[in-house]
PDB file with SEQRES, HELIX, SHEET and CRYST1 records, atoms N, CA, C and O in Angstrom:
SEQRES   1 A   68  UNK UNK UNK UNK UNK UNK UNK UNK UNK UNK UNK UNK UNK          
SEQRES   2 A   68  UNK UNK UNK UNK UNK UNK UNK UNK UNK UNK UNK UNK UNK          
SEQRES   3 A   68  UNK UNK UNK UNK UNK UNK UNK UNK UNK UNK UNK UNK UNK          
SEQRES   4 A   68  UNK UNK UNK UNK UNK UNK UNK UNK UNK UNK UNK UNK UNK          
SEQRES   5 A   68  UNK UNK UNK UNK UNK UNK UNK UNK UNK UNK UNK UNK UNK          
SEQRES   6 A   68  UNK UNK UNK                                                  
HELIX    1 AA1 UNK A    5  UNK A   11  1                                   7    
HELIX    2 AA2 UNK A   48  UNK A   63  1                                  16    
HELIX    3 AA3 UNK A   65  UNK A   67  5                                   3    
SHEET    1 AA1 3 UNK A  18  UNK A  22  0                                        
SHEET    2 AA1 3 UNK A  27  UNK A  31 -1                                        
SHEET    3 AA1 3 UNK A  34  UNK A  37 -1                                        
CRYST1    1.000    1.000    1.000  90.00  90.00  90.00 P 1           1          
ATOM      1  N   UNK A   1       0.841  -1.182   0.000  1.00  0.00           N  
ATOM      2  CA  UNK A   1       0.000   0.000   0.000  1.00  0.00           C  
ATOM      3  C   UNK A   1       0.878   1.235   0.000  1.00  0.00           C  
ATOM      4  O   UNK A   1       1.932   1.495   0.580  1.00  0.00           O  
ATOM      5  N   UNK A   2       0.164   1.863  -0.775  1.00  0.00           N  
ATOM      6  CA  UNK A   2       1.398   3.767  -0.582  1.00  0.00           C  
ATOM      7  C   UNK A   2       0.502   4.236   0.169  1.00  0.00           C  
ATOM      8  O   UNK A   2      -0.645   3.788   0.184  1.00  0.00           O  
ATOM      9  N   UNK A   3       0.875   5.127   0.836  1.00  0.00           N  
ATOM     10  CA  UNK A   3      -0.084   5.783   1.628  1.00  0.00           C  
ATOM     11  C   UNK A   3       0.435   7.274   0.994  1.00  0.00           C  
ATOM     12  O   UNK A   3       1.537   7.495   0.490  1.00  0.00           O  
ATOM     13  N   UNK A   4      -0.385   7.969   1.121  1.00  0.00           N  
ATOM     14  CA  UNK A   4      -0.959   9.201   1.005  1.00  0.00           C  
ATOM     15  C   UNK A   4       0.273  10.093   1.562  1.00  0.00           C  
ATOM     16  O   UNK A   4       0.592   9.881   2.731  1.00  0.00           O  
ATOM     17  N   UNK A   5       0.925  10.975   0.909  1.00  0.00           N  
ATOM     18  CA  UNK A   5       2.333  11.241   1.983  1.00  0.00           C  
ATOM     19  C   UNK A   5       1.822  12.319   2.812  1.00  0.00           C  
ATOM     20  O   UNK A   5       2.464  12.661   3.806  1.00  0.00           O  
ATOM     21  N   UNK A   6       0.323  13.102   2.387  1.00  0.00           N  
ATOM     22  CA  UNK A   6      -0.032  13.980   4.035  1.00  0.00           C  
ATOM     23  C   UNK A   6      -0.130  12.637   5.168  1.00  0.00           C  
ATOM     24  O   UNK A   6       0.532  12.745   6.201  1.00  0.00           O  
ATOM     25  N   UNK A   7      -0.678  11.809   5.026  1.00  0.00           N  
ATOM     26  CA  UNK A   7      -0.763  10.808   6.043  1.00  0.00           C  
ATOM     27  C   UNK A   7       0.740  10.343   6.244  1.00  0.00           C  
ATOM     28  O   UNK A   7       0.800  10.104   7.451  1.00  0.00           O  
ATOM     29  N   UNK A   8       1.520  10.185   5.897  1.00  0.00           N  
ATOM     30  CA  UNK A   8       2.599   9.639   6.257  1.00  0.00           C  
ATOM     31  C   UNK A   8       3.437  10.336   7.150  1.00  0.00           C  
ATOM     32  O   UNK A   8       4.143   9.972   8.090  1.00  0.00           O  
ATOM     33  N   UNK A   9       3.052  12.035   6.343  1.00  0.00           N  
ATOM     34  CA  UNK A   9       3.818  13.112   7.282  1.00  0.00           C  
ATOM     35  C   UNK A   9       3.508  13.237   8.571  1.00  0.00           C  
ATOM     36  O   UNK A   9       4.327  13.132   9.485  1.00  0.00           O  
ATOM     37  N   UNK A  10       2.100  13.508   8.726  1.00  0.00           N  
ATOM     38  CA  UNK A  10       1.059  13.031  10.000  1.00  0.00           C  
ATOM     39  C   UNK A  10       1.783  12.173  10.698  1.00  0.00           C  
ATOM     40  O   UNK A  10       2.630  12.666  11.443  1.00  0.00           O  
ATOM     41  N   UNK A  11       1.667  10.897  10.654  1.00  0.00           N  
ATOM     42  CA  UNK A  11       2.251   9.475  11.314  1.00  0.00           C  
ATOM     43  C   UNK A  11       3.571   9.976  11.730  1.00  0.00           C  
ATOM     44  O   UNK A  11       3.708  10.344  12.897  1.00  0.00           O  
ATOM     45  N   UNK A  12       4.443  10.025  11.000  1.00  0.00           N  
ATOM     46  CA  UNK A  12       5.623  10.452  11.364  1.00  0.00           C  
ATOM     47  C   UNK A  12       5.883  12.149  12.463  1.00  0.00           C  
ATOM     48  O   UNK A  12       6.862  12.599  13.059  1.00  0.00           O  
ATOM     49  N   UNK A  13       4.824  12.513  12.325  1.00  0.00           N  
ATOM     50  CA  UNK A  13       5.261  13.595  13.054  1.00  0.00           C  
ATOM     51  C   UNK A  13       4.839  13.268  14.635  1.00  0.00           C  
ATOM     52  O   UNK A  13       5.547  13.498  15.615  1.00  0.00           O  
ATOM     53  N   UNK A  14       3.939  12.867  14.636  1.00  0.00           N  
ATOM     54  CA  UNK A  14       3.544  11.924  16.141  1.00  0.00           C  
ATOM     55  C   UNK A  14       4.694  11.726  16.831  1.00  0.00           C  
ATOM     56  O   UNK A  14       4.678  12.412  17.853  1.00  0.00           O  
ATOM     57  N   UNK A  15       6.074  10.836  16.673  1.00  0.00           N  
ATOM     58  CA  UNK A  15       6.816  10.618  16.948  1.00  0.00           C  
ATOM     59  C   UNK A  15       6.372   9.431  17.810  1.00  0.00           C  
ATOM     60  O   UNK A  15       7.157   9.206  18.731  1.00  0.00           O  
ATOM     61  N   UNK A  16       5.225   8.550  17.741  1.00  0.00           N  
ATOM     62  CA  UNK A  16       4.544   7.465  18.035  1.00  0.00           C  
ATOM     63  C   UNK A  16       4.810   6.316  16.974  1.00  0.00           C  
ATOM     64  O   UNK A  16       4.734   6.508  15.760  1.00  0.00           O  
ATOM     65  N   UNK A  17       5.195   4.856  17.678  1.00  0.00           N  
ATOM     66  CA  UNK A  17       5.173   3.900  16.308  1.00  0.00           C  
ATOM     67  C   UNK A  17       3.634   4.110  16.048  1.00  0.00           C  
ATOM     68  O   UNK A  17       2.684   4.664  16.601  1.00  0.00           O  
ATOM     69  N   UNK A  18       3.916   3.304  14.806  1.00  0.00           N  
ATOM     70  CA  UNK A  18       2.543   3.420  13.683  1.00  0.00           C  
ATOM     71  C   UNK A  18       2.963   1.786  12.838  1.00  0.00           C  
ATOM     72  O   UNK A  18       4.017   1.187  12.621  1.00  0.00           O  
ATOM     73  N   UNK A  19       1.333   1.497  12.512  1.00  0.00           N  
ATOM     74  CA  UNK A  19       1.348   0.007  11.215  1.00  0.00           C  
ATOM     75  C   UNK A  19       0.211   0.463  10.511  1.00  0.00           C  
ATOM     76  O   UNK A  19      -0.607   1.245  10.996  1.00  0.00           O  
ATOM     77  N   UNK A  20       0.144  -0.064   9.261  1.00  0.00           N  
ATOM     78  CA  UNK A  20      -0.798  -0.279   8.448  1.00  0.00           C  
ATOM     79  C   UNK A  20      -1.093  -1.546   8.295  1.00  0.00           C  
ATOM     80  O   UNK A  20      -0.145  -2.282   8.022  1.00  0.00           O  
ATOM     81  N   UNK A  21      -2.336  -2.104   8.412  1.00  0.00           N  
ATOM     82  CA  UNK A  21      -2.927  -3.287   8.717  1.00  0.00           C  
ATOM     83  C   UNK A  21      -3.315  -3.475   7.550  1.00  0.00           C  
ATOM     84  O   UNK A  21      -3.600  -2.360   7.115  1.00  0.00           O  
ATOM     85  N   UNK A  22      -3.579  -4.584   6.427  1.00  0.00           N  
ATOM     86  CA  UNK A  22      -4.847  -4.640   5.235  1.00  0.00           C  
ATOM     87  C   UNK A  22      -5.692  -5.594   6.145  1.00  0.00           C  
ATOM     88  O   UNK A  22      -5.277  -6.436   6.942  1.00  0.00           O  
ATOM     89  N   UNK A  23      -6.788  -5.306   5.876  1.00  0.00           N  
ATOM     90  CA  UNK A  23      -8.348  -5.561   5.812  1.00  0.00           C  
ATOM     91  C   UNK A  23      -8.654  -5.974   5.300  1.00  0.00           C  
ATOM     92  O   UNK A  23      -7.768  -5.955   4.446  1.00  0.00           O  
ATOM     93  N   UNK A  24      -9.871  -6.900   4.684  1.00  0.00           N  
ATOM     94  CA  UNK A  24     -10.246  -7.020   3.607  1.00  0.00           C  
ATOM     95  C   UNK A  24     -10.982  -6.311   2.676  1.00  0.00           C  
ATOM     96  O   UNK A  24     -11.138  -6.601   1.490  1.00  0.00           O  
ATOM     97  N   UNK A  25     -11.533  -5.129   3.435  1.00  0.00           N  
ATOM     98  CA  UNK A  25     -12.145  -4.032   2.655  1.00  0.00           C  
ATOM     99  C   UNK A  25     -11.261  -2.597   2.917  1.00  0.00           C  
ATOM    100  O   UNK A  25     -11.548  -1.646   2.191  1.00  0.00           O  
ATOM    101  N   UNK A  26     -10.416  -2.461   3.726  1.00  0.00           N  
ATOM    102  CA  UNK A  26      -9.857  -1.326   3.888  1.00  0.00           C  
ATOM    103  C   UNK A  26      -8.533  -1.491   4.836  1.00  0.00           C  
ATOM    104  O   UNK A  26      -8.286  -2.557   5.401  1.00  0.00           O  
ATOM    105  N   UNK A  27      -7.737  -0.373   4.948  1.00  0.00           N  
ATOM    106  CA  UNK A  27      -6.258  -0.339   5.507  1.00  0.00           C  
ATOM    107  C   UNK A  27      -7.141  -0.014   6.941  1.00  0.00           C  
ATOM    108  O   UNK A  27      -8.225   0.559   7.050  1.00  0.00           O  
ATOM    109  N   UNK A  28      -6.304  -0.568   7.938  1.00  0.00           N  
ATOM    110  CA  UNK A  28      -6.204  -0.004   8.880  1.00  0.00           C  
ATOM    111  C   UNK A  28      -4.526   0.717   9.715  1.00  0.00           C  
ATOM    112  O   UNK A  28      -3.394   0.249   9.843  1.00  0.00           O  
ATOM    113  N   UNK A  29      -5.007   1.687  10.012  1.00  0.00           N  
ATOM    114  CA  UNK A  29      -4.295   2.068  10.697  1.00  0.00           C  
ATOM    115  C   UNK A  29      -4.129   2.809  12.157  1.00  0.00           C  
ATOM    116  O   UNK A  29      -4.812   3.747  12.568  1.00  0.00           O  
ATOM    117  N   UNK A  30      -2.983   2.109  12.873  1.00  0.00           N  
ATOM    118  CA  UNK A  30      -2.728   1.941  14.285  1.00  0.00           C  
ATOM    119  C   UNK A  30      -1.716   3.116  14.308  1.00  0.00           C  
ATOM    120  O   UNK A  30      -0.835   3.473  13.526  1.00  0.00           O  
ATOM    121  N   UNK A  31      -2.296   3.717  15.826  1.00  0.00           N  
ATOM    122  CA  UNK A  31      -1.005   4.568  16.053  1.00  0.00           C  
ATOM    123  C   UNK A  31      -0.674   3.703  17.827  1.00  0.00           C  
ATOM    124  O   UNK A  31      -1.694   3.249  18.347  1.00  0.00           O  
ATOM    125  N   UNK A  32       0.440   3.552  18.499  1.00  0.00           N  
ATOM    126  CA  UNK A  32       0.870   2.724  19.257  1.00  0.00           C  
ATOM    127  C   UNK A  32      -0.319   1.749  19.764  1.00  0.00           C  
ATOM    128  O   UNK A  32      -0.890   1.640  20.849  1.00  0.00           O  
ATOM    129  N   UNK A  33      -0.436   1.151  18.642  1.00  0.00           N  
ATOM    130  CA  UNK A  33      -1.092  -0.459  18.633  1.00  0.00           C  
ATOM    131  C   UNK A  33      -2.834   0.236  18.812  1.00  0.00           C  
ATOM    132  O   UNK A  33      -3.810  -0.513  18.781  1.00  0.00           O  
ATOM    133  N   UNK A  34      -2.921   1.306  18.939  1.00  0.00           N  
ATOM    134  CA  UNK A  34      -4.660   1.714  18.699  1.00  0.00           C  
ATOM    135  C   UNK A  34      -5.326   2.208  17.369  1.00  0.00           C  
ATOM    136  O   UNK A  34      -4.775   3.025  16.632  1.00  0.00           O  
ATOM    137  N   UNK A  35      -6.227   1.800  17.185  1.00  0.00           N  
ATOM    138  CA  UNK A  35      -6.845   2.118  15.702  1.00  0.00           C  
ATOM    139  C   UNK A  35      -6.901   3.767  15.990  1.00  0.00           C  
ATOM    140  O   UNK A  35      -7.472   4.422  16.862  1.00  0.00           O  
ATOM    141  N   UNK A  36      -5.862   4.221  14.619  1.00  0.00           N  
ATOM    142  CA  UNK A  36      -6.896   5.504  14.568  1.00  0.00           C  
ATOM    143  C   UNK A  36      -7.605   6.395  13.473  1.00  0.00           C  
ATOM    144  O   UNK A  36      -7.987   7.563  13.392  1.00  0.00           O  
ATOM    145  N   UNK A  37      -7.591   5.084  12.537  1.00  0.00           N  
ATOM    146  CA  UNK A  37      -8.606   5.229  11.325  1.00  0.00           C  
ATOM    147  C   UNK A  37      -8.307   4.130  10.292  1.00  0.00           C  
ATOM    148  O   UNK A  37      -7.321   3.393  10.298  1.00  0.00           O  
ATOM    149  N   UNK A  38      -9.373   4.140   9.353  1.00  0.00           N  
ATOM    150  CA  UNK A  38      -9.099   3.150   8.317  1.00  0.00           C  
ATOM    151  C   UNK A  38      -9.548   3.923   6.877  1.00  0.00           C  
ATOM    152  O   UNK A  38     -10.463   4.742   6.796  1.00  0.00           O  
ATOM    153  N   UNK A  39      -8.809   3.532   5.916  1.00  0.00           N  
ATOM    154  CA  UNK A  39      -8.254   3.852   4.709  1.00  0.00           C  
ATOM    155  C   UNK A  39      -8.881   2.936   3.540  1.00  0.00           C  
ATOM    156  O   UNK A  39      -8.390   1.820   3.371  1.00  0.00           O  
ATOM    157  N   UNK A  40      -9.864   3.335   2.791  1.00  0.00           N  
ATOM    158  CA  UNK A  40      -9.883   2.605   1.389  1.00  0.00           C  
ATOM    159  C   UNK A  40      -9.149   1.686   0.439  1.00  0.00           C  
ATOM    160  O   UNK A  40      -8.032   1.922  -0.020  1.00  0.00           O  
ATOM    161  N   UNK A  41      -9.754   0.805   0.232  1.00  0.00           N  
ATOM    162  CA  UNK A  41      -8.391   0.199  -0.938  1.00  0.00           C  
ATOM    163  C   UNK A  41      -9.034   0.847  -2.139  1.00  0.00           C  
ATOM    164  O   UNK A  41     -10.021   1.581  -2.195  1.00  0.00           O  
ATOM    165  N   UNK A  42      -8.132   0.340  -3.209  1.00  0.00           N  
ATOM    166  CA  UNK A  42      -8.624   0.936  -4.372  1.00  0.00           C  
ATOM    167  C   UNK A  42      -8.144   2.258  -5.144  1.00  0.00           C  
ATOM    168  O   UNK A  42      -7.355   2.976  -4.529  1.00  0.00           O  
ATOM    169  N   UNK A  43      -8.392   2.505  -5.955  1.00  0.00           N  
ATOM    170  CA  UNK A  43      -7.700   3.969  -6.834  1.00  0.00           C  
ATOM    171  C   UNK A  43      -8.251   5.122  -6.049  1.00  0.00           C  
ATOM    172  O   UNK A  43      -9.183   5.056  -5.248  1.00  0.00           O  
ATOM    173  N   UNK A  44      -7.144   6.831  -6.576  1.00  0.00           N  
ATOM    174  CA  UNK A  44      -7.776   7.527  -5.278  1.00  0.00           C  
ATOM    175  C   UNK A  44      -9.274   8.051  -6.282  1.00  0.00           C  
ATOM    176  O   UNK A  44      -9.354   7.928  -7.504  1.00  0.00           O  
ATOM    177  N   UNK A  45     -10.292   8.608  -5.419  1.00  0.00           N  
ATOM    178  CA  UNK A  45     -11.488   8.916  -5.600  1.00  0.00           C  
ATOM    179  C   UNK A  45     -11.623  10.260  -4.828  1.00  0.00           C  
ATOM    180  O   UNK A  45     -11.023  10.565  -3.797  1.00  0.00           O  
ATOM    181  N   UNK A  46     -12.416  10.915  -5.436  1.00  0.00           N  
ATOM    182  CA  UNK A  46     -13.359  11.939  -4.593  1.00  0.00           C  
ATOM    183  C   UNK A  46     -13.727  11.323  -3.488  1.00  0.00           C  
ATOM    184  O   UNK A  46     -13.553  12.057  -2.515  1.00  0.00           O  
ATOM    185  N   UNK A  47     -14.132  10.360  -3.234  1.00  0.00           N  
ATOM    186  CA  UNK A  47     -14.664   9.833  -1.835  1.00  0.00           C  
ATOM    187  C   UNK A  47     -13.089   9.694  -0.777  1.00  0.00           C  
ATOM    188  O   UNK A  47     -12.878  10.097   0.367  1.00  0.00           O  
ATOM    189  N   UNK A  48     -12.282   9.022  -1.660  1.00  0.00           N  
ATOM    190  CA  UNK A  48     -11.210   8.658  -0.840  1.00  0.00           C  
ATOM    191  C   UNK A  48     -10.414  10.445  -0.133  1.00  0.00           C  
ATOM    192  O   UNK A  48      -9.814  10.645   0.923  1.00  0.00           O  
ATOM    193  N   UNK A  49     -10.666  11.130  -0.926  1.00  0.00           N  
ATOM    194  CA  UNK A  49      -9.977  12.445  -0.493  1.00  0.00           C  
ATOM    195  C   UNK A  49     -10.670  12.871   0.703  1.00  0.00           C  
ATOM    196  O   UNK A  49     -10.221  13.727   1.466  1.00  0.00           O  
ATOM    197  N   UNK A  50     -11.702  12.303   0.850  1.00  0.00           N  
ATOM    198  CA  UNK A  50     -12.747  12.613   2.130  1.00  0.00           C  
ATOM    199  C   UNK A  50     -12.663  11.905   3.088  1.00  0.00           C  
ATOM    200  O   UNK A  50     -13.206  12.199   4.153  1.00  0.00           O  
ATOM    201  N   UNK A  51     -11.842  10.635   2.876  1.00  0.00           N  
ATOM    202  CA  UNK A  51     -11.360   9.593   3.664  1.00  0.00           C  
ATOM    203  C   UNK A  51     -10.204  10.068   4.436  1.00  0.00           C  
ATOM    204  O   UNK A  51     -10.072  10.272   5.643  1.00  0.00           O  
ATOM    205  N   UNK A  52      -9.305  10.207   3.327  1.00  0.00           N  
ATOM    206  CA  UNK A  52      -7.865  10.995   3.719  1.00  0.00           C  
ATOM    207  C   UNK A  52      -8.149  11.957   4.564  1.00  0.00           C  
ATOM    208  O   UNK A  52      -7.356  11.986   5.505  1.00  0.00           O  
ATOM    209  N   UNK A  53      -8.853  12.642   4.591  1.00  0.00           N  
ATOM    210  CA  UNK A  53      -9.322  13.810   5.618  1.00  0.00           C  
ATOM    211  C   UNK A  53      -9.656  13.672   7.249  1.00  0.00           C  
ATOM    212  O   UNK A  53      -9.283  14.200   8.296  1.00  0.00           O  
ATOM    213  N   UNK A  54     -10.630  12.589   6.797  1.00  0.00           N  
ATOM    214  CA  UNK A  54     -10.482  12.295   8.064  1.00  0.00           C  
ATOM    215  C   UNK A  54      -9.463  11.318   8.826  1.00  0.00           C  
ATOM    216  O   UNK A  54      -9.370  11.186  10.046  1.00  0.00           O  
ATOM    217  N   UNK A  55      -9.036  10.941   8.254  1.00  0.00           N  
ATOM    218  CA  UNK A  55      -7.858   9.911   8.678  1.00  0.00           C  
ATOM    219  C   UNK A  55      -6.779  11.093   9.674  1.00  0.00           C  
ATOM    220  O   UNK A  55      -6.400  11.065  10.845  1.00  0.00           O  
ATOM    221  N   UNK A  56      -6.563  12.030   8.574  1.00  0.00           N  
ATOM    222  CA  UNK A  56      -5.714  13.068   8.980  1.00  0.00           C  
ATOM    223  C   UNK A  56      -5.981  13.529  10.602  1.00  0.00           C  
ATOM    224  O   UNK A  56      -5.210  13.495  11.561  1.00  0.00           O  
ATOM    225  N   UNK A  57      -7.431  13.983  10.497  1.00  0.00           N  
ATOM    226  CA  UNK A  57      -8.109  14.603  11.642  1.00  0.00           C  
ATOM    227  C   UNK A  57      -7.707  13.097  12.672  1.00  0.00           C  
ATOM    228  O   UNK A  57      -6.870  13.104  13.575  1.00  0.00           O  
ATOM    229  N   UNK A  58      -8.324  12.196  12.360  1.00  0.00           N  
ATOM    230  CA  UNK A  58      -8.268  10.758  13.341  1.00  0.00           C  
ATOM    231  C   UNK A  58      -6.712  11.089  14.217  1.00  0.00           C  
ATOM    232  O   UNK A  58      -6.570  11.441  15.388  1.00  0.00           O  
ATOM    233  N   UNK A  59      -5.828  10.867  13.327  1.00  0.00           N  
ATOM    234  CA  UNK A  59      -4.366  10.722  13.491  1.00  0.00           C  
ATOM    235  C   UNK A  59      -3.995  11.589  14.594  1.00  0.00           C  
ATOM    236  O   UNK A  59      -3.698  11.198  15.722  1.00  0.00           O  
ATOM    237  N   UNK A  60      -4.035  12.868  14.171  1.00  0.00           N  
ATOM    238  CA  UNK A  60      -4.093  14.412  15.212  1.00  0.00           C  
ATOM    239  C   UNK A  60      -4.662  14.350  16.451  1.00  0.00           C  
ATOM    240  O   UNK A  60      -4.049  14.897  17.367  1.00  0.00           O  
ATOM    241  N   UNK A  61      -5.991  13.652  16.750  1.00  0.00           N  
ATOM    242  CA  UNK A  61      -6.589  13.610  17.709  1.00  0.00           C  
ATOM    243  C   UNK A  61      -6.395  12.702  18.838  1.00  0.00           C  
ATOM    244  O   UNK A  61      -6.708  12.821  20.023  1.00  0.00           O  
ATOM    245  N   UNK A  62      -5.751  11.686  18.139  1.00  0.00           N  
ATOM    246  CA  UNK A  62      -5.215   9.973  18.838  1.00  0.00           C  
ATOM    247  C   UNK A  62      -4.081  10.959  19.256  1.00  0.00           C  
ATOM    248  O   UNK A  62      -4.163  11.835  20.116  1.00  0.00           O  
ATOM    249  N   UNK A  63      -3.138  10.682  18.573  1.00  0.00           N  
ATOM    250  CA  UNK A  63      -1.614  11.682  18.886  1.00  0.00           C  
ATOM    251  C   UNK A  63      -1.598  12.064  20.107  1.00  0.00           C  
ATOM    252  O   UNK A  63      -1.036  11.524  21.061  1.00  0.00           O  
ATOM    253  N   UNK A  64      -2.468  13.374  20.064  1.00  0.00           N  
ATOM    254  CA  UNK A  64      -2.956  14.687  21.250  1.00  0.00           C  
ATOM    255  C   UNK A  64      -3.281  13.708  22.561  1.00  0.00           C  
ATOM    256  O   UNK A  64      -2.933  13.989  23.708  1.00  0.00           O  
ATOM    257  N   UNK A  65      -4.083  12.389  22.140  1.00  0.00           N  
ATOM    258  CA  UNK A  65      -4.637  11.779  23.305  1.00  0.00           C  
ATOM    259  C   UNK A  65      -3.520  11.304  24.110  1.00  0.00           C  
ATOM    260  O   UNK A  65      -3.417  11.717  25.265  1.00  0.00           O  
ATOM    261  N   UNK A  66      -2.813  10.621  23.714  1.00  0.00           N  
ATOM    262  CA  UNK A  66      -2.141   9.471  23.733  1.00  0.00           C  
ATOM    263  C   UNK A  66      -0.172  10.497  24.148  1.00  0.00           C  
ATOM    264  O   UNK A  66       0.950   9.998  24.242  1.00  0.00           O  
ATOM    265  N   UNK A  67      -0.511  11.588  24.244  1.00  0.00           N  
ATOM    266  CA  UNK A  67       0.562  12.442  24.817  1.00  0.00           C  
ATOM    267  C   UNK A  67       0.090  13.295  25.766  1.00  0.00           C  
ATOM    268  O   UNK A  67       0.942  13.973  26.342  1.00  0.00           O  
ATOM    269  N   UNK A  68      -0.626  13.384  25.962  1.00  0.00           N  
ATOM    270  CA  UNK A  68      -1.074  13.921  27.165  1.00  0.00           C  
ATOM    271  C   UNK A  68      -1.565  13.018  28.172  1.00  0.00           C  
ATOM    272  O   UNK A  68      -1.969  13.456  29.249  1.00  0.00           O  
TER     273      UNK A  68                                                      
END                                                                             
């Protein structure tokens, strides 16, 4: 899977490990072993950019949790 490099930048800026899981319908992804969103398979889409979005938001919010 490629991931999206705003999502990657995201992940990496956490300074938290991170995995990408496949699914059978979608990626998941863990930030220190907790889900904090899941990702489409498939080509990117208008829908998927709305995905990516929130993934983004997901990511940010776990992060924030999970350091404080």
């Amino acid at each position: 899977m490629k991931l999206d490099p705003k999502v990657k930048q995201a992940l990496n800026a956490t300074g938290l490990p991170w995995e990408v899981e496949t699914g059978s319908k979608h990626y998941k992804v863990r930030l220190s072993g907790r889900l904090a969103g899941v990702y489409p398979h498939g080509k990117k889409t208008e829908g998927s950019q709305h995905a990516n979005a929130n993934l983004l938001a997901n990511i940010k919010r776990l992060a924030r949790e999970l350091t404080t």
